[in-house]
VODO-890412 format. One line per field, with one value per residue (C-alpha): residue number from 1; x, y, z; residue in one letter. Coordinates in nm, 3 decimals. Layout:
num: [NUM, ...] $
X: [X, ...] $
Y: [Y, ...] $
Z: [Z, ...] $
residuo: [A, ...] $
END
This chain:
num: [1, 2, 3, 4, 5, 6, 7, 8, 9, 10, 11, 12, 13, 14, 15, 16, 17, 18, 19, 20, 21, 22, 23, 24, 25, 26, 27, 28, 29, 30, 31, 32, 33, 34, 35, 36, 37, 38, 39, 40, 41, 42, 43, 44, 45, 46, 47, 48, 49, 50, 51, 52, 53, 54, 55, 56, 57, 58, 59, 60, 61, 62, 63, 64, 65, 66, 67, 68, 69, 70, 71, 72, 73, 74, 75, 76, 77, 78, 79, 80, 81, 82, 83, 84, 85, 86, 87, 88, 89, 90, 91, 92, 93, 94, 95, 96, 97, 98, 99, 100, 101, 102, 103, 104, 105, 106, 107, 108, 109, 110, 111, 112, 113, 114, 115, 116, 117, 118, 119, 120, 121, 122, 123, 124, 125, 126, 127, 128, 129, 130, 131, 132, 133, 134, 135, 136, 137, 138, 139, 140, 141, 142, 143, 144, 145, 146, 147, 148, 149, 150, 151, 152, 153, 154, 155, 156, 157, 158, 159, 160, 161, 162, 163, 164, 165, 166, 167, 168, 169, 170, 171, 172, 173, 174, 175, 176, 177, 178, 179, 180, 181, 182, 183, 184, 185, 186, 187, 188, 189, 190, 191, 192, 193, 194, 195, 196, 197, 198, 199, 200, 201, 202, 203, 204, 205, 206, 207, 208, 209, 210, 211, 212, 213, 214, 215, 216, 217, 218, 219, 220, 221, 222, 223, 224, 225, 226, 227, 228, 229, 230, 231, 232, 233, 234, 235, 236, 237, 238, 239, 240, 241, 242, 243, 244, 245, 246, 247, 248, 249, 250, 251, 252, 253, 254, 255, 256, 257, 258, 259, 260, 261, 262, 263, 264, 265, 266, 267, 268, 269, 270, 271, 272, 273, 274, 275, 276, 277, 278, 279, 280, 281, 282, 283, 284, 285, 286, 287, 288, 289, 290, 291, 292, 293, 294, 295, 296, 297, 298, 299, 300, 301, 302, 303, 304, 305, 306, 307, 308, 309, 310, 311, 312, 313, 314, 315, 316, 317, 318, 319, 320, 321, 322, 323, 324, 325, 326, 327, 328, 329, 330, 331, 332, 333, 334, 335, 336, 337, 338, 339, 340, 341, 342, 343, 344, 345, 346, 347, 348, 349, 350, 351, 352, 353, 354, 355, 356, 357, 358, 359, 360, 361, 362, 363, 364, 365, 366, 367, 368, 369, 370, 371, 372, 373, 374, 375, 376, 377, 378, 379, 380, 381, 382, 383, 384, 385, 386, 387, 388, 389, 390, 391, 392, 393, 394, 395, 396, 397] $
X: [-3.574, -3.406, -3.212, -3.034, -2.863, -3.021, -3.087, -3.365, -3.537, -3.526, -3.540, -3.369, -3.455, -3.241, -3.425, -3.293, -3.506, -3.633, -3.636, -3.400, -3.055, -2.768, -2.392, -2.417, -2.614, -2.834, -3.018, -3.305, -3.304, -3.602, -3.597, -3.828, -3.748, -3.998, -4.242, -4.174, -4.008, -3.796, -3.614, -3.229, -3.133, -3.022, -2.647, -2.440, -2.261, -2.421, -2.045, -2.029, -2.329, -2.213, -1.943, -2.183, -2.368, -2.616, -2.601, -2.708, -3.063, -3.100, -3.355, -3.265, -2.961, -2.937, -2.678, -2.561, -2.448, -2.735, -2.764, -3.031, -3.269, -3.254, -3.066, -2.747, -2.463, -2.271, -1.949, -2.007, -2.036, -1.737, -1.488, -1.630, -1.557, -1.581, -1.875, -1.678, -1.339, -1.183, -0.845, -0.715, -0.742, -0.629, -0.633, -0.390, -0.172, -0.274, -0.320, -0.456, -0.124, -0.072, -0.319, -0.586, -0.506, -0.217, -0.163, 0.058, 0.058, 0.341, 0.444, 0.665, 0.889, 0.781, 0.939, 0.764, 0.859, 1.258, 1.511, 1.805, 2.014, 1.731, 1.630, 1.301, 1.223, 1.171, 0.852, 0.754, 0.837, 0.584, 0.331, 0.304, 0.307, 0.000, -0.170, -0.130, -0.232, -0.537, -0.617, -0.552, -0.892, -1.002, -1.005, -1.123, -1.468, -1.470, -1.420, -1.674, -1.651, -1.409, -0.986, -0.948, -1.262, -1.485, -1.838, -1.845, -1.571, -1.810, -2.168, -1.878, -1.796, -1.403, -1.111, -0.781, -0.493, -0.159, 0.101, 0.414, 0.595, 1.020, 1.088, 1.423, 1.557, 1.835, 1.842, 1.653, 1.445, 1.537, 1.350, 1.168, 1.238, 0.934, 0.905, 0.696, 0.494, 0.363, 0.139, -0.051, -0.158, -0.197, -0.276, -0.120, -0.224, -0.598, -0.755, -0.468, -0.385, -0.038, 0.026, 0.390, 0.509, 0.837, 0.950, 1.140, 1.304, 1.062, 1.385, 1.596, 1.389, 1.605, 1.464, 1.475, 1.291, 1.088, 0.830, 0.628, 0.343, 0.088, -0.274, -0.534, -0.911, -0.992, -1.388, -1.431, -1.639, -1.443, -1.108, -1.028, -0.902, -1.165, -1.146, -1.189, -1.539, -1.631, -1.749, -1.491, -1.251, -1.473, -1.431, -1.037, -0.927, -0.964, -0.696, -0.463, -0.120, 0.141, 0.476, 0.670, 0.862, 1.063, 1.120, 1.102, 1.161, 1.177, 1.089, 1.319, 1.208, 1.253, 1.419, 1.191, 1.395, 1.398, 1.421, 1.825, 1.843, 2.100, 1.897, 1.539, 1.290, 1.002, 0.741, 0.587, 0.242, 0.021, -0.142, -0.478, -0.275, -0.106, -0.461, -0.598, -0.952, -0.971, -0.845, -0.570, -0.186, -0.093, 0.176, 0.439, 0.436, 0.563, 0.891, 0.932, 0.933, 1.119, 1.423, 1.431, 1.599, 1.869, 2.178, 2.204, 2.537, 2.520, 2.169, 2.422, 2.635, 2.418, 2.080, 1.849, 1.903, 1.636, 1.351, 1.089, 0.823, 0.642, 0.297, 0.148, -0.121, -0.267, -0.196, -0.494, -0.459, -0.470, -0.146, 0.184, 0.452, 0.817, 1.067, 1.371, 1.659, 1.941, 2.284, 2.303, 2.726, 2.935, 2.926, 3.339, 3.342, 3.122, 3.294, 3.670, 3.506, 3.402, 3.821, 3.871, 3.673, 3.910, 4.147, 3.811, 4.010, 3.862, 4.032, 3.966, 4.047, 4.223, 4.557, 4.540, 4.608, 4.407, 4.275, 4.112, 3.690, 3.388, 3.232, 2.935, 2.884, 2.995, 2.661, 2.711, 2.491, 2.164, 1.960, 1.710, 1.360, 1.072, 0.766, 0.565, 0.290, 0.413, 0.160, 0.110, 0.113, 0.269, 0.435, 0.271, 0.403, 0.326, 0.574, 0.896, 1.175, 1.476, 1.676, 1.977, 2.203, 2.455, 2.735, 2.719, 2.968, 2.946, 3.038, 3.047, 3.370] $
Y: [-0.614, -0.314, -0.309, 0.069, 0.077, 0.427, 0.758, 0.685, 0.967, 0.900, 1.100, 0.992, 1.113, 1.060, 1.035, 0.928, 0.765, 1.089, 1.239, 1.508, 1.476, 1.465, 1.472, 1.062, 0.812, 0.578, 0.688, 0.505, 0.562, 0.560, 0.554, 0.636, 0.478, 0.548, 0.589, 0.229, 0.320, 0.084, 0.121, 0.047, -0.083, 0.227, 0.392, 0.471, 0.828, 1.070, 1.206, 0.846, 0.937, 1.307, 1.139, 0.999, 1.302, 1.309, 1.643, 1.774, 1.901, 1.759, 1.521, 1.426, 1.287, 1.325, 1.047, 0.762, 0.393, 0.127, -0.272, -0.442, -0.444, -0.124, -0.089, 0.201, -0.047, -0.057, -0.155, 0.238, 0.343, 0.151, 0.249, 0.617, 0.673, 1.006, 1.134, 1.448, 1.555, 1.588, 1.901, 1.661, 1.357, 1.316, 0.965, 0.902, 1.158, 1.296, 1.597, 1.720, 1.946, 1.996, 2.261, 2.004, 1.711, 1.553, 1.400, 1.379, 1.165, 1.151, 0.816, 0.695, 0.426, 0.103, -0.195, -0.435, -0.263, -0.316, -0.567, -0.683, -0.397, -0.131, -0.004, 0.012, -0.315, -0.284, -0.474, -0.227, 0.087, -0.107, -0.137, 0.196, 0.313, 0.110, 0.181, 0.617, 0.563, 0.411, 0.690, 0.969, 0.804, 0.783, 1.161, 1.238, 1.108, 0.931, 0.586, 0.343, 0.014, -0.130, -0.142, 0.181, 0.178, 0.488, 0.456, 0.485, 0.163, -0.010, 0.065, -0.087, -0.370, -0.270, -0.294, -0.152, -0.372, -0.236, -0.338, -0.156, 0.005, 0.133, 0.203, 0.424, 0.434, 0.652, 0.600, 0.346, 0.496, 0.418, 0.277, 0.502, 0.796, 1.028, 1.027, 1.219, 1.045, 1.250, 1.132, 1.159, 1.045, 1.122, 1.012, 0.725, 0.695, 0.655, 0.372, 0.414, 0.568, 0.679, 0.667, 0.815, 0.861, 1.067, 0.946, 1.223, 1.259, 1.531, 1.598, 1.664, 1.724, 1.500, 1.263, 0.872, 0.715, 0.762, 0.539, 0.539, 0.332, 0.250, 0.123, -0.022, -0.148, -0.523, -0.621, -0.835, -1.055, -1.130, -1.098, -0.929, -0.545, -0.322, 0.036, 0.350, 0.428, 0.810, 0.797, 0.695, 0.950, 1.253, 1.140, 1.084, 1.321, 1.627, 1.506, 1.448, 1.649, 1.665, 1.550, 1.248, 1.126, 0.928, 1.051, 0.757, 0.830, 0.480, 0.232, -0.038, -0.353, -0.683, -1.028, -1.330, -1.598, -1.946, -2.251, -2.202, -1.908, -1.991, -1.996, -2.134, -2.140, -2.377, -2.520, -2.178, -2.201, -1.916, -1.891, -1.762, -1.418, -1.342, -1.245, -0.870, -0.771, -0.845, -1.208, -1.262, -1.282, -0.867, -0.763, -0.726, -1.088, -1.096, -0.887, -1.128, -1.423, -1.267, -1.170, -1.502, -1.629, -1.422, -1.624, -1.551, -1.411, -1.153, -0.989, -1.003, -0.745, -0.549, -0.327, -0.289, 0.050, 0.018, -0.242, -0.244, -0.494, -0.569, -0.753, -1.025, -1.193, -1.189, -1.474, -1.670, -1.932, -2.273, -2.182, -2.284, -2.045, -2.099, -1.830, -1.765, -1.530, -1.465, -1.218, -0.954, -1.021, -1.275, -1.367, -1.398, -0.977, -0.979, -1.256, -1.024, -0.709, -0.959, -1.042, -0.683, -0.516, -0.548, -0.275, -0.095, -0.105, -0.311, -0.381, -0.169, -0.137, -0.392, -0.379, -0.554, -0.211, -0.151, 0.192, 0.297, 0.310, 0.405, 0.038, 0.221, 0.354, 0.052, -0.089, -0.428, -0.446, -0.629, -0.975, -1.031, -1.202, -1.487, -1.575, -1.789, -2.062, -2.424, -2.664, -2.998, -2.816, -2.511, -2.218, -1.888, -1.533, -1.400, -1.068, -1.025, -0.840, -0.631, -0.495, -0.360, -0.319, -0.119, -0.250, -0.212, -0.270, -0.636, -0.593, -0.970, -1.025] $
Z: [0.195, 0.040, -0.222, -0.342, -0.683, -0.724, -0.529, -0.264, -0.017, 0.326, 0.669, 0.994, 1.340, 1.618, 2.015, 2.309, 2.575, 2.738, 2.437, 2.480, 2.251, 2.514, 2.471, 2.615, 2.634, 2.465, 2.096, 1.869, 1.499, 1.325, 0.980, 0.683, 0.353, 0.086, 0.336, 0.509, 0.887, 1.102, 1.399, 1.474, 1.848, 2.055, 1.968, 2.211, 2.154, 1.928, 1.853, 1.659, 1.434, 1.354, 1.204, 0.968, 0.941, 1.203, 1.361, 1.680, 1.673, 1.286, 1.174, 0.832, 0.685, 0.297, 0.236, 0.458, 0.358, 0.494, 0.472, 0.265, 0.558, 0.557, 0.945, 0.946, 0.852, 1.262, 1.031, 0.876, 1.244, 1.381, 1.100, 1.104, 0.682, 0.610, 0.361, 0.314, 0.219, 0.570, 0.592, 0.927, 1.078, 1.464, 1.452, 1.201, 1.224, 0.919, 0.672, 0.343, 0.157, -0.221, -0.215, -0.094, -0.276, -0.093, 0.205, 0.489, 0.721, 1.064, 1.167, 1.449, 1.347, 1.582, 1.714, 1.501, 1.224, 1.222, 1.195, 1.422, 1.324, 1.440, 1.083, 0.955, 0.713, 0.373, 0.384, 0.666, 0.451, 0.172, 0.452, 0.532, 0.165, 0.165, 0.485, 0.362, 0.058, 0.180, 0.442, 0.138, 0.015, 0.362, 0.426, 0.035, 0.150, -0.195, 0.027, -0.030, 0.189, -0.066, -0.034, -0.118, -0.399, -0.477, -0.464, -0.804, -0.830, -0.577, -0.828, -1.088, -0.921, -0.960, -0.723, -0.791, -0.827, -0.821, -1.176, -1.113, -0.795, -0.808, -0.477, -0.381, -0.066, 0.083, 0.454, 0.655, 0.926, 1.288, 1.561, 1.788, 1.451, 1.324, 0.981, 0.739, 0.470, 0.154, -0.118, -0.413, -0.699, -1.123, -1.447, -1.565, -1.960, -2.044, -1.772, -1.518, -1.207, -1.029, -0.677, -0.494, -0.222, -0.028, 0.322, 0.535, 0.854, 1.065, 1.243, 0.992, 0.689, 0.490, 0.209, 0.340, 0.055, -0.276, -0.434, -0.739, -0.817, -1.139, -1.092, -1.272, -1.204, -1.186, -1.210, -0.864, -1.033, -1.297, -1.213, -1.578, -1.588, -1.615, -1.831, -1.620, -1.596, -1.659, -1.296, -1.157, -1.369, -1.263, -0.899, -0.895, -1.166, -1.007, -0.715, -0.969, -0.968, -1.213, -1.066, -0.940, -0.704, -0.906, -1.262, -1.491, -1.869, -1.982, -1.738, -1.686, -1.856, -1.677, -1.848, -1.758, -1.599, -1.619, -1.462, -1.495, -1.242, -0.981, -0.723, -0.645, -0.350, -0.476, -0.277, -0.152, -0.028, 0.101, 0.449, 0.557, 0.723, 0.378, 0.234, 0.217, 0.162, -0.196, -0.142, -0.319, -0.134, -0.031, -0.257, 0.024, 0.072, -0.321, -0.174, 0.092, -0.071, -0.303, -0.054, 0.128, -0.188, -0.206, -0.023, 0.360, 0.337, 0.093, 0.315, 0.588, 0.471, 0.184, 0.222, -0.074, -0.207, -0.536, -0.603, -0.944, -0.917, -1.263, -1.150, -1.376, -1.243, -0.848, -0.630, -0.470, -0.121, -0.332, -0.569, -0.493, -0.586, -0.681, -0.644, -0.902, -0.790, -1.021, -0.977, -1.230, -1.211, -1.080, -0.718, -0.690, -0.685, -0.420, -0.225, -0.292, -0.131, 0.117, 0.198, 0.195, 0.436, 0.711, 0.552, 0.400, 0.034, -0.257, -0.572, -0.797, -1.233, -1.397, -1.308, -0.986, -0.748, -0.457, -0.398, -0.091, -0.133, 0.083, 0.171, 0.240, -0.078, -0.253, -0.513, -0.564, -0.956, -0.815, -0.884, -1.050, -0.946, -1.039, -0.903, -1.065, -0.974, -1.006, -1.189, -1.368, -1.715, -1.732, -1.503, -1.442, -1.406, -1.093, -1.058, -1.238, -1.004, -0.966, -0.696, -0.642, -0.349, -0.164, 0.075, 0.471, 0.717, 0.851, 1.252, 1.285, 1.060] $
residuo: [X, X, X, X, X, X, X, X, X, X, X, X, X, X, X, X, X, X, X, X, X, X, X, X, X, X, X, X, X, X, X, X, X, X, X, X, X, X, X, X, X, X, X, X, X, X, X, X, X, X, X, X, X, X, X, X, X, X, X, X, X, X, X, X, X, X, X, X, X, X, X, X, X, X, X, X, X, X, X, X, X, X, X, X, X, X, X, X, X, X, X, X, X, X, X, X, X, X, X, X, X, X, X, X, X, X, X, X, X, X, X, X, X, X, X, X, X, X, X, X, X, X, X, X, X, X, X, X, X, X, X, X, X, X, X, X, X, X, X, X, X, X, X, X, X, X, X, X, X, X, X, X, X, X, X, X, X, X, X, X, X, X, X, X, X, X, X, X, X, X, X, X, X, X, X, X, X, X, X, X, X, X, X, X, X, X, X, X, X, X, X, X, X, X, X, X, X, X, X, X, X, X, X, X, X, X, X, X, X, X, X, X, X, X, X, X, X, X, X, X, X, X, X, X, X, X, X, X, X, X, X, X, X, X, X, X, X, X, X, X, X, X, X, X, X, X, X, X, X, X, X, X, X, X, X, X, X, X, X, X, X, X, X, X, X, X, X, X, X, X, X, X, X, X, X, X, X, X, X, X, X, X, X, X, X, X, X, X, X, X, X, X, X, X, X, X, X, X, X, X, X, X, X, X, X, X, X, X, X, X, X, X, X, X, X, X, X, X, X, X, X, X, X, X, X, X, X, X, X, X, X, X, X, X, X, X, X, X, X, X, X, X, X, X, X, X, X, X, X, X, X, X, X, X, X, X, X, X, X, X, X, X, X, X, X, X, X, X, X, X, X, X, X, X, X, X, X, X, X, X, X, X, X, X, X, X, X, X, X, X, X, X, X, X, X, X, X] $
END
């Protein structure tokens, strides 16, 4: 058994069964560890080990990820992590910019990915924040085999956990639309890390949606946050650039609601599919849960124009979560545009006239959010939540 916590030297040579290297067919790996060999079962397609460095006509490999009996790990061959910082990746669609720090990545808006009226979702918009900013550390080659950890956050036994997102949006994508999807990320004070992102129309060029993020590192083990080790700094500082999508002076702080808020959706429990790799319930399934308390008929005719999600504490498969949703103003002004819509006028000032107003453009102040685990002796924060709303046109009145 092998076990590598430091440097090791090794040589690989790669033969096929007639011992000539061919663009197909069937390979053996010998390898030499500290002059101990073994032998991996044949590869198929060399094309899948020069992706982790095995080139043709070489017969030594310098660095390469293995398991602890010392075999090429076929998870490292399947998934095809870079060990170097790649310019463009087919696959995905994607692109290092930003003077080789950012990343771009074109996406076409799918089925699964909208609602009934043919807009991208909100959690799908989240999702694919998520998925790009994982690929960004994909083609850095700093990817380790963690959720987006370095190798130095996988030596560290550290994860990154995400404690804030504000998320803008302008213009839902459509179905069948290409977008554009930049990001990047920068400092965020001494141990932190911040992630954004812009959403664009490739058609039009037109900004859909903006999104900024802050990070921080959890020890696995543990499950306390972790200070930034100097490793881990010298590996993600130097792709940090110095602007945002979203400019945020002061952040918005967020009241803590109780048990008063006007509406509540206890009772929720998490399933096996609302897990990610780290184990604890993806933060997307926080907006959902979050969105299925606000009242049926106000969705109907509003689309989030602004969420900020403050996270607390991570959610694991054996807690039961209880969701608090409260209006930032009273419900009656909503329900008068509601009367209204058929002319398109609103009332409007005090003095009871009615003037004529864009419905479209109409913000209707927001709500506020709650979740929290439900126990025997006492009620913890999960994420605290805002999000505010425009008015849309309601074709079934």
């Amino acid at each position: 058994m092998f076990t590598f916590s430091c440097p090791v030297s090794f040589s690989i040579s790669c033969s096929s069964s007639n011992g000539n290297i061919q663009n197909h067919g069937d390979y053996r790996v010998n390898i030499n560890v500290n002059g101990s060999s073994c032998t991996r079962r044949p590869i198929k397609h060399h094309t899948l080990l020069n992706e982790v460095g095995v080139k043709e006509g070489s017969t030594s490999l310098s660095a390469i990820q293995f398991l602890e009996n010392g075999h090429i790990s076929e998870e490292k061959i399947r998934q095809r992590i870079p060990r170097q910082k790649q310019l463009v990746d087919p696959y995905r669609q994607g692109l290092i910019t930003e003077r080789g720090v950012g990343y771009r990545q074109t996406v076409v808006v799918r089925s699964y990915e909208v609602g009934p009226d043919k807009t991208a979702t909100l959690e799908s918009l989240l999702n694919l924040f998520q998925e790009t900013a994982l690929n960004h550390v994909w083609m850095s080659g700093l990817l380790s085999n963690g959720f987006g950890a370095t190798h130095g956050m996988m030596r560290n036994n550290l994860i990154w956990v995400v404690s804030r997102m504000h998320v803008q949006v302008d213009h839902y994508p459509i179905w069948g639309e290409v977008i554009e999807i930049d990001t990047w990320v920068g400092a965020s004070g001494k141990n932190g890390m911040r992630r954004d992102w812009v959403i664009r129309s490739q058609a039009t060029g037109s900004t859909y949606a903006r999104a900024t993020s802050t990070w921080v590192m959890m020890n696995e083990q543990t499950r306390r946050l972790s200070k930034m080790p100097d490793e881990v700094r010298d590996e993600i500082s130097p792709w940090f650039i110095q602007k945002q999508a979203i400019n945020e002076a002061v952040p918005d702080k967020i009241v803590k609601l109780d048990d008063k808020a006007k509406h509540v959706n206890s009772d929720l429990k998490p399933k096996r599919s609302d897990l990610d790799m780290n184990q604890h319930v993806n933060n997307v399934k926080y907006v959902r849960w979050m969105l299925e308390t606000i009242p049926d008929k106000f969705l109907e005719c509003h689309q989030l124009s602004s969420i900020i999600l403050e996270y607390r504490r991570e959610c694991g498969s054996s807690d039961v979560v209880q969701s608090l949703c409260q209006p930032d103003e009273d419900e009656s002004f909503a329900n008068g545009v509601q009367q209204n819509l058929l002319t398109n006028k609103v009332l409007v000032g005090g003095n009871g006239r009615l003037g004529s107003l864009d419905i479209n453009t109409l913000t209707y102040g927001g709500y506020t959010h709650l979740l929290q685990t439900t126990g025997e002796t006492q009620n913890e924060e999960i994420v605290r939540g805002r999000t505010r709303w425009n008015r849309k046109i309601c074709t079934d009145l």
